[in-house]
N, C-alpha and C positions, 0 to 999 in steps of 0.2 A: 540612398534610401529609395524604398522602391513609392512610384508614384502614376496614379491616372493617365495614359496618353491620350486616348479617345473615349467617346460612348458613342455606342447604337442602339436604337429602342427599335427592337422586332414585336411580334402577335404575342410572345411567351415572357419574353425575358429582358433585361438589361444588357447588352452585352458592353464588357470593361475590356478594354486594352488596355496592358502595364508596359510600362518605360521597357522593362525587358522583354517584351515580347508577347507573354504569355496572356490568356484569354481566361475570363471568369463570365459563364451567363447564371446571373440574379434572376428568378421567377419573378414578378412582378410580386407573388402574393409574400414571398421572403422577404424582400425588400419593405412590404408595408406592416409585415410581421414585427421587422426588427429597428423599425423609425427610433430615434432617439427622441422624437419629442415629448413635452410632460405627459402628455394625452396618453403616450403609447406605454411610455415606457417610466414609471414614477422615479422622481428625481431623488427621493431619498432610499428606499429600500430595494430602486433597480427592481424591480419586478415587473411583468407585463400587464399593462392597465387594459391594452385592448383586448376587446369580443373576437378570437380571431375566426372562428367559427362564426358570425355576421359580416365578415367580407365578402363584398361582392366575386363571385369565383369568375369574372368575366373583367374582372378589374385588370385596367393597363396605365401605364404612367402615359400621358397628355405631353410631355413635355418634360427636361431632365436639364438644369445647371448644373455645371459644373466649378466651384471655388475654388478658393486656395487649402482647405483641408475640409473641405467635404462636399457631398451630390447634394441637391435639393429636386423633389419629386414634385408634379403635379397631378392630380390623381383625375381619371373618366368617369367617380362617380362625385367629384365636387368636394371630398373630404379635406382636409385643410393638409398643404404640403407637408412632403416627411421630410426630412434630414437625416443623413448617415453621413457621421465620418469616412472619410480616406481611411484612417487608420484601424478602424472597425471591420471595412471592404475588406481589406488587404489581409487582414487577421484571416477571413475565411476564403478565400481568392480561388484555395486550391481544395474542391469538394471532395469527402472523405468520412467515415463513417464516426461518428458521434465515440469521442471516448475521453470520458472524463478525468483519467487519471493515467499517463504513460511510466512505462515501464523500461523504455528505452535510456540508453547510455548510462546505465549501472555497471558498475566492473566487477565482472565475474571474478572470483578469485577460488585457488588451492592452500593448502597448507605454505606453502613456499611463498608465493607472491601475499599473502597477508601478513606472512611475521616479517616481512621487509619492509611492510604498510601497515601496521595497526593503526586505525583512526583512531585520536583520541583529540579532547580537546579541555584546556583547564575548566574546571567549575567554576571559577572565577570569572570567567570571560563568559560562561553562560547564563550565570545569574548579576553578571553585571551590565548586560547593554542586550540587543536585540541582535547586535551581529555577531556575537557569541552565539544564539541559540540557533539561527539559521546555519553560522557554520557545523554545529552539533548537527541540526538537520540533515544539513547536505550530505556529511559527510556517511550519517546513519544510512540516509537513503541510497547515494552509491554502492556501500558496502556491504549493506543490511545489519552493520552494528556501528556504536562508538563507546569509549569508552570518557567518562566525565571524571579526569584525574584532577584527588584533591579534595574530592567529597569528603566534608566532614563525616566521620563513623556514625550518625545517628540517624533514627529513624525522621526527624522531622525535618532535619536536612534533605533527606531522600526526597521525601514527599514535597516539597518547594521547589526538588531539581525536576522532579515531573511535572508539576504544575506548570511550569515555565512553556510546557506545552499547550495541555489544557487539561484538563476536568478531567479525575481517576474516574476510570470504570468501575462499576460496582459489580461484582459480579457473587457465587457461593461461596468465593475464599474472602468478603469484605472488598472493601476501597482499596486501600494500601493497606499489605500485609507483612505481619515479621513470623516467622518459623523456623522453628529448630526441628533433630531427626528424631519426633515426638510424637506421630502418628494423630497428632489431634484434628486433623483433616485426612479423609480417609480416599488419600495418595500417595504415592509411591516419594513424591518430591520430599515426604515429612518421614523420611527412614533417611539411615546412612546410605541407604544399597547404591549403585551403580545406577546411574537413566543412562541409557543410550541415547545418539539423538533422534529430535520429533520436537514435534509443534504443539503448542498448547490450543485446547478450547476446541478441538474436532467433535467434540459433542453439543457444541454450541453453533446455531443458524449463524451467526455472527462472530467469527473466533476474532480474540484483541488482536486489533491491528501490531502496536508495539509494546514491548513489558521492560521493565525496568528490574534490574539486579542488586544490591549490594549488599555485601557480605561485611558483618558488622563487627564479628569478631571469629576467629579463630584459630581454635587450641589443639591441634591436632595434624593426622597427616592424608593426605590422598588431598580427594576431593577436586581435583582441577576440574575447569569448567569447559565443556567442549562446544564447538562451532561450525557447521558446515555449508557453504552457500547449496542450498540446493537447488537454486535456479541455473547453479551450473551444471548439476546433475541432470538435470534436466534439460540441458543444451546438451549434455553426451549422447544422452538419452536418446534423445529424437536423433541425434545422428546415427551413433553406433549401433542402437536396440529399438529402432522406429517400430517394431509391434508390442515390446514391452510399455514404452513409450504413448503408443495412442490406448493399450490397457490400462493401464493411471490416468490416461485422461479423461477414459471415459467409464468406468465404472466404480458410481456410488459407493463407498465404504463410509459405514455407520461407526460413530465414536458414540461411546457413553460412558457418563459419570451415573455411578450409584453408591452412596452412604449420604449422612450427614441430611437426612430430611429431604435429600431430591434424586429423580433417574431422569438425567440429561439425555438426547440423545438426537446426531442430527447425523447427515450423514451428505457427502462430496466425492467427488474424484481426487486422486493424492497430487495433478496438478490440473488444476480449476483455470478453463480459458473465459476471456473475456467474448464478449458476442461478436467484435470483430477475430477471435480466434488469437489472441496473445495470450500468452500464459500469463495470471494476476495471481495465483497464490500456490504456493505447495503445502497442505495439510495432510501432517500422517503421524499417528502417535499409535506404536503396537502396543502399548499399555494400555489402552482406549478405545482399542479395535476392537467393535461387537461384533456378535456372531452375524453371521450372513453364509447364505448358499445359495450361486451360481447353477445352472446346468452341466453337465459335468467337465466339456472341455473347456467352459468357459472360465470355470471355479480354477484347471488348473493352471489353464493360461493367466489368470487373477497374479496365483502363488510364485509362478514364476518369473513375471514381472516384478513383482512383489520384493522375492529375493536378489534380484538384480538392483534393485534401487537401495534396500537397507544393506547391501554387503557396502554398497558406494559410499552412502551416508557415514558408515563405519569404519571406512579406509584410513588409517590416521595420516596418511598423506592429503587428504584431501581438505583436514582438521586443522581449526587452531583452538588451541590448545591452552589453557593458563589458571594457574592457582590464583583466582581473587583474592585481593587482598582488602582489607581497610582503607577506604578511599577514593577506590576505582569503584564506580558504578555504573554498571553495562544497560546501555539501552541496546536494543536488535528489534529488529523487524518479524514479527513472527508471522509473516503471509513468505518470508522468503526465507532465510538461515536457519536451520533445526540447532538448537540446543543440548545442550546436555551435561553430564555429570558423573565423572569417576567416585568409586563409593571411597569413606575416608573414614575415619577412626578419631573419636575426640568429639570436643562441641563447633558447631560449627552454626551462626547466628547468622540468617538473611532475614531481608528486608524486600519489601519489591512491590509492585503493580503494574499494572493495561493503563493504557490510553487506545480509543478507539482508533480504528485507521483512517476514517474521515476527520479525523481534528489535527492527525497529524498532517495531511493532505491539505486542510486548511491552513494550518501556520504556515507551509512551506508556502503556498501561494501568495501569501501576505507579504511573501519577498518577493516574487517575482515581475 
């Protein structure tokens, strides 16, 4: 376990030596930023009490104990000592740029290395205890899908295996919704035809973090449901096609929904970095894709980017591939895996909804 060796108070900062070696300097004003005591920091809702902005900017610690699991501060303008955990320290040890949500140690997968690994995890074990749902989590988040075998076939079932997350989104298709190839929502998902895959909600500032699947009944043939990590397409991407590559990264494509009483319309790059520069979402749906125009070689540089990415998505090597059945209810990730759907013949009864991608981010922290 890593632990405190020494402290040195310089003009700026705290500096910590750890048992291995390594050096953290604390600012003085971080340090009284992040006090644990009630004053600073409120014991029930963790929020910050102090004025951090009426600190003295000249402020330095007086003086620095050292315990058995934490520093105690004295401060140069008389404020009453702070306290921080060892284990607080050590949490931020190594300075780095602020990022709430990582994206690291997911397993990329193709068609081959997923149907050797389909996630799946019984329904039972996730509406029976909390280490059922984190493992549904876990397993969602590495792979950007799981599948919940065992789901009762109804809709209020469904809606309780979501819950189990948090709170349906509501969005213009309702909370949780059931649809057949009935056109009563005026999308492509409510015919028989073919979806290629793509991401839902590119017309929305805030597309659903995760959506849920299950197919309730059906009487008929086709229809298999398709799958594509596109974050791995996007690891080839940047290797083999690095100006296709930084073209999706960086040019805004607009999605919009129109019928049904609204014109959505918001508009991203097809992969969305985060401000430390990691990729956090792949968004692209050609059924969604509003008009826009480029200058001219930028338009065609756009398209042929463009075309390099959906022939990948389309690869059925890169696919998995599977006829839902009654039972099986597909949770995925839609900031990561694109979706989709061979057209089929007969009835064919889903069921499904969003949960935000912050609630899902939430539960999972709740294990960690």
């Amino acid at each position: 376990m890593i632990a405190i060796s020494s402290l040195h108070l310089d003009r700026n900062s705290l500096v910590v030596t750890w048992t291995d070696h390594a050096v953290t300097r604390y600012p003085w004003i971080w340090l009284r930023d992040h006090a644990h005591d009630d004053e600073t920091l409120h014991p029930v809702t963790q929020q910050r009490q102090l004025f951090t902005a009426e600190v003295d900017a000249d402020l330095v610690a007086t003086d620095v104990a050292l315990n058995e699991d934490s520093i105690d501060l004295a401060w140069s303008d008389s404020s009453p000592n702070s306290v921080l955990p060892v284990t607080f320290l050590a949490k931020y040890r190594t300075p780095t740029v602020a990022r709430p949500t990582s994206r690291d140690g997911i397993t990329l997968w193709n068609g081959a290395i997923i149907r050797a690994h389909v996630p799946m995890v019984p329904y039972d074990a996730i509406m029976g205890s909390d280490d059922g749902v984190r493992e549904w989590l876990a397993r969602t988040d590495e792979f950007g899908f799981c599948l919940a075998v065992g789901t009762p076939a109804s809709f209020e079932a469904t809606e309780a295996l979501l819950r189990r997350i948090g709170y349906v989104r509501e969005t213009i298709f309702g909370g949780m919704w059931e649809f057949t190839a009935d056109l009563t929502k005026a999308d492509t998902a409510y015919t028989n035809l073919e979806l290629r895959p793509h991401t839902d909600g590119t017309y929305s500032h805030d597309a659903p973090g995760v959506q849920m699947l299950h197919c309730l009944q059906f009487d008929g043939t086709g229809g298999d449901s398709t799958m594509v990590d596109a974050f791995a397409i996007a690891k080839h991407m940047a290797t083999e096609m690095p100006e296709h590559f930084a073209t999706l990264s960086t040019v805004a494509v607009p999605g919009q929904y129109i019928g049904d009483g609204s014109h959505l319309m918001a508009a991203r790059p097809v992969f969305r970095h985060d401000h430390a520069g990691h990729l956090v979402q792949v968004s692209f749906n050609n059924y969604d894709r509003a008009p826009f125009l480029l200058p001219e070689l930028e338009m065609i540089a756009f398209y042929d980017a463009l075309r390099a990415f959906d022939t990948l998505a389309n690869d059925q090597s890169l696919q998995w591939r599977h006829v839902l059945a009654p039972g099986e209810a597909l949770l995925f990730d839609n900031w990561r895996v694109m979706h989709g759907r061979a057209a089929f013949t007969g009835l064919r009864r889903m069921c499904g909804g969003y949960v935000n991608r912050e609630d899902v981010e939430s539960r999972l922290r709740q294990f960690s």
